[in-house]
N, C-alpha and C positions, 0 to 999 in steps of 0.2 A: 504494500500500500504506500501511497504517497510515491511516486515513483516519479519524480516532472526528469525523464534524462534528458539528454542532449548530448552536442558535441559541435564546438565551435568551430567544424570546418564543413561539417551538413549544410546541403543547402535547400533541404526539405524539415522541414519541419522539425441516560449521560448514564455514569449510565444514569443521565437525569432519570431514565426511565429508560436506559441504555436505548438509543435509536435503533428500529426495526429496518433494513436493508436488505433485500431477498432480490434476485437475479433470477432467470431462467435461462437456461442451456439445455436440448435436450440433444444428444447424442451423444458415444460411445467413447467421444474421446477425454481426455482426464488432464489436469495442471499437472506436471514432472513434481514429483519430490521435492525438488529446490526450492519450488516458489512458495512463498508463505500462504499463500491463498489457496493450497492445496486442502484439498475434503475427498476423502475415501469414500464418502457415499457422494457426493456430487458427483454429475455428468454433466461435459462440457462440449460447447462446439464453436465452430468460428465465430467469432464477433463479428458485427454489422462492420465493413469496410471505412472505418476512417477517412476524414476530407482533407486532401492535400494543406497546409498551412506556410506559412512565412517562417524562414531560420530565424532562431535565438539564440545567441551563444549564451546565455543564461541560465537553461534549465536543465538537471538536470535530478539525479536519485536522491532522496535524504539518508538511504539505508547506508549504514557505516557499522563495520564490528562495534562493540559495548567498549574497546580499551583501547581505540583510536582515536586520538583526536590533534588539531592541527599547532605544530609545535608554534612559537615565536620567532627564530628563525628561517623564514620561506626563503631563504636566498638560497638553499643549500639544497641540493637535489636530492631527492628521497619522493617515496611511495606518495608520502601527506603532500609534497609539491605537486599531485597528479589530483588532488580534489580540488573541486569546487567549493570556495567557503560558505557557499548560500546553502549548498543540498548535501553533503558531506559526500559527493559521489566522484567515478572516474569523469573526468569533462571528454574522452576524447572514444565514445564509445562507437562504433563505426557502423554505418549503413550498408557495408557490404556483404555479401555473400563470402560462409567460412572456405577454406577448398573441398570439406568435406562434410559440408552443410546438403542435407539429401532434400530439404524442403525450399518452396522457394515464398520467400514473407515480404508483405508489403514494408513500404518505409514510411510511405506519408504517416505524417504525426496531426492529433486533433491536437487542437486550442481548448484550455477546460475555461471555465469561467469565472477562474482565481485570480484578479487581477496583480500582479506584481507591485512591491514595494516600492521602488523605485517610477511606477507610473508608465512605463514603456508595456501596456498589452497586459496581457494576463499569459500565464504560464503554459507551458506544454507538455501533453503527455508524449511518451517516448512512441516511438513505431515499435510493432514485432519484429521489426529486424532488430532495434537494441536492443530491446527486451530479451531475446535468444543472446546476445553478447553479452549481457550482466548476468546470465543465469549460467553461462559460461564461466565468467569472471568468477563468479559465486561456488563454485565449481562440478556444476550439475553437468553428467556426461552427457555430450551430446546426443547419446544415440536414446537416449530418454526424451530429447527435445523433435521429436518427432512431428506429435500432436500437439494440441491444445494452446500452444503461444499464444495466438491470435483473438482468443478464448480468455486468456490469463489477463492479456491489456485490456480489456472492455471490462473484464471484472475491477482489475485495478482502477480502472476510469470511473466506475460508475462508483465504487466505496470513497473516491478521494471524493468528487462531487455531494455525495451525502455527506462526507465529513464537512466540508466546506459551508454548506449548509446550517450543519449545529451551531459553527461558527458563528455565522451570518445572525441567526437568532439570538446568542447572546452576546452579541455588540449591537443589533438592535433593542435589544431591554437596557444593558449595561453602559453603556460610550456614553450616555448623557447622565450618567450620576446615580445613585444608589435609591435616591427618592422617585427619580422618574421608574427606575427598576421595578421599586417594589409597588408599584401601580400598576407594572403589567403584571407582575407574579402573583398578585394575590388572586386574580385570574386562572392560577393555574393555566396546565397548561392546551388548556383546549384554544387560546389563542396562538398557538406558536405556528408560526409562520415556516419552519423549517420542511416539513415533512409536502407543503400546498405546493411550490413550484422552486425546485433548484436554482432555476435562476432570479429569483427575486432577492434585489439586493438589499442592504441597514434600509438604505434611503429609500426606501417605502414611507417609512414615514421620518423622515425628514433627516435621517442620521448619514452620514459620512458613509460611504462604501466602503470597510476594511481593506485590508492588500493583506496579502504573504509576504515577509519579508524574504522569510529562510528557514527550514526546515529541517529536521533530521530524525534518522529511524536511530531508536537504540532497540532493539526485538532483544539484545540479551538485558535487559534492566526492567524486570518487573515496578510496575509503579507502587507507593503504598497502596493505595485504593484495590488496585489485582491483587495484592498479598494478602492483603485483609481479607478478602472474599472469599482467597482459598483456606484461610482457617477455620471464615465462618462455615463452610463448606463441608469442612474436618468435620465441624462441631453439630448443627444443625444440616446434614445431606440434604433433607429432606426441600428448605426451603430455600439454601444458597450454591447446592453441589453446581458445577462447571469447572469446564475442561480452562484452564489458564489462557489468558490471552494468547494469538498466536504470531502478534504482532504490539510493537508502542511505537508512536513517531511524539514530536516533540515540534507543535507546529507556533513560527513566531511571527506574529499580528501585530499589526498597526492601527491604533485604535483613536480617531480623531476627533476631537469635539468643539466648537467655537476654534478653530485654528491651533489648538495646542493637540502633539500626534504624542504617543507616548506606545511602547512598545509591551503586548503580554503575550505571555509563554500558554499556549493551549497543548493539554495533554488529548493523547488519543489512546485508548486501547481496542484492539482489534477482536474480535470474538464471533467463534464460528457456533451457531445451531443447529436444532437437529432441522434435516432437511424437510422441505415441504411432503406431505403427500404423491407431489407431481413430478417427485424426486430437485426439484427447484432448490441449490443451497441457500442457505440465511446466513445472514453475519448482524450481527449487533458491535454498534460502536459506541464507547464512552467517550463522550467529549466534553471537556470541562477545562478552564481557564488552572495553570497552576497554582498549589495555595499559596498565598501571599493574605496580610490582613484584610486587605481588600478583597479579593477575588472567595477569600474563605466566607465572606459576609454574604456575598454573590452566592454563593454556593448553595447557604442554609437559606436565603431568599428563594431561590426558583423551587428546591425541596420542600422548605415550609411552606410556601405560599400554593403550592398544588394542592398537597397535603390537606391545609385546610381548609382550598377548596372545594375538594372533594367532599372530608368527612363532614362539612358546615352546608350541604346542602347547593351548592354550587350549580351543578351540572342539571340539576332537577329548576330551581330558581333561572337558570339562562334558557330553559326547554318553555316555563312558562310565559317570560317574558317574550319569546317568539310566536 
């Protein structure tokens, strides 16, 4: 997840109530091992074909091992002079054909509709052609990369745009201050705008468009929040058992109100469900601002304020008034 690659020489292209995100694939083919969006009972098949895009030498993977990170020294050539400071990934991932690549994979790359921090567009998803070279890089044998690539990036497309989403929702409650907040929250959440249309941006109602600044996977650094759950899990099976995230990225927002931008840290955990009936995989994602004094105020805001909309008759009181 979270995967914007690139390569600057291309010239193609919560658990508030942990978000519900389900996909359909139906055919026989399956995501390789490598890829973290792999499901043993999902069935996978090509993704809808991608629309050719504008090069960015910008975009690129946030996924980074858990014990990498970039020294203070970049003058000095090494591995960490081969990433990208925005997305923790390799910048230089190639749109060619391997020699002994047996499939042949589009490159064109979609545009998501993450706008960048810097203001130049919004961000891009990689093509299944680099997608097959990071899962290379990663070091998934080729002859496992048979099937399902093309499958694997429409998945990864479609989870990063719901994540993106969550977002969007709480910097339209939050970006104007904790009072305008807790006016939407006490509403719970049957206002939330997240789940109505992907691309509806803050400024619906009147708030600043968020950007992505820069991103990163850590998938080996369970969050506290995943930790807690697998104990509760331990303790109570019954009402918290789940299988551990199978992914975290680490996404950072630009959060802007009257002219002053200020930067927060959004956690994501990645969580796979049991499959639909129609065999359809599900993934649930937490999406939640990191805690800080502020953002932890945030937190018990959108939780209390559902909470008590619900049990205070809410949902029954907004039925009549319609």
């Amino acid at each position: 997840m979270g995967w914007f690659w690139a390569n600057s020489d291309v010239s193609v292209v919560n658990a508030r109530a942990a978000a519900h995100h389900g996909i359909a694939f139906a055919s026989d083919a399956s995501p390789p091992p490598g890829c973290p969006m792999h499901n043993s009972s999902a069935t996978t098949s090509a993704a809808p074909q991608p629309k050719p895009m504008s090069p960015s030498a910008e975009t690129a993977c946030p996924y980074t091992p858990a014990d990498q990170s970039l020294p203070n020294d970049t003058s000095k050539s090494s591995k960490y002079s081969k990433y990208n400071p925005l997305n923790y990934m390799y910048s230089d991932l190639s749109q060619d054909r391997t020699p002994t690549q047996a499939i042949s994979l589009p490159t064109e790359r979609e545009v998501s509709t993450i706008p960048k921090g810097d203001g130049q567009g919004n961000w891009e998803y990689p093509s299944p052609q680099q997608m097959y070279h990071a899962l290379l890089r990663k070091g998934t044998p080729e002859s496992e990369l048979k099937e399902g690539v093309e499958s694997m990036v429409s998945i990864h497309n479609f989870l990063n745009e719901g994540a993106w989403a969550e977002i969007v929702e709480w910097e339209r409650r939050f970006s104007g201050g904790l009072m305008r907040g807790w006016k939407m929250c006490k509403k719970g959440e049957e206002g939330s705008l997240a789940g109505a249309n992907l691309e509806v941006g803050a400024n619906e109602d009147e708030v600043s468009q968020p950007k992505l600044i820069r991103f990163q996977g850590r998938p080996k650094e369970m969050t506290p929040k995943a930790a807690m759950i697998q104990v509760m899990g331990y303790v109570y099976p019954s009402a918290f058992a789940t299988e551990p995230p199978f992914d975290r990225h680490d996404w950072f927002v630009q959060r802007e109100h009257q002219g002053k931008k200020e930067e927060v840290r959004y956690v994501i955990d990645y969580y796979s469900g049991p499959p639909e009936p129609t065999g359809e995989p599900v993934f649930y994602l937490d999406v939640r601002p990191a805690i800080t004094p502020t953002a932890a105020v945030e937190r018990m805001m959108r939780w209390g304020g559902d909470v008590w909309y619900r049990a205070s008759g809410g949902v029954v009181r907004q039925q009549q008034s319609n």
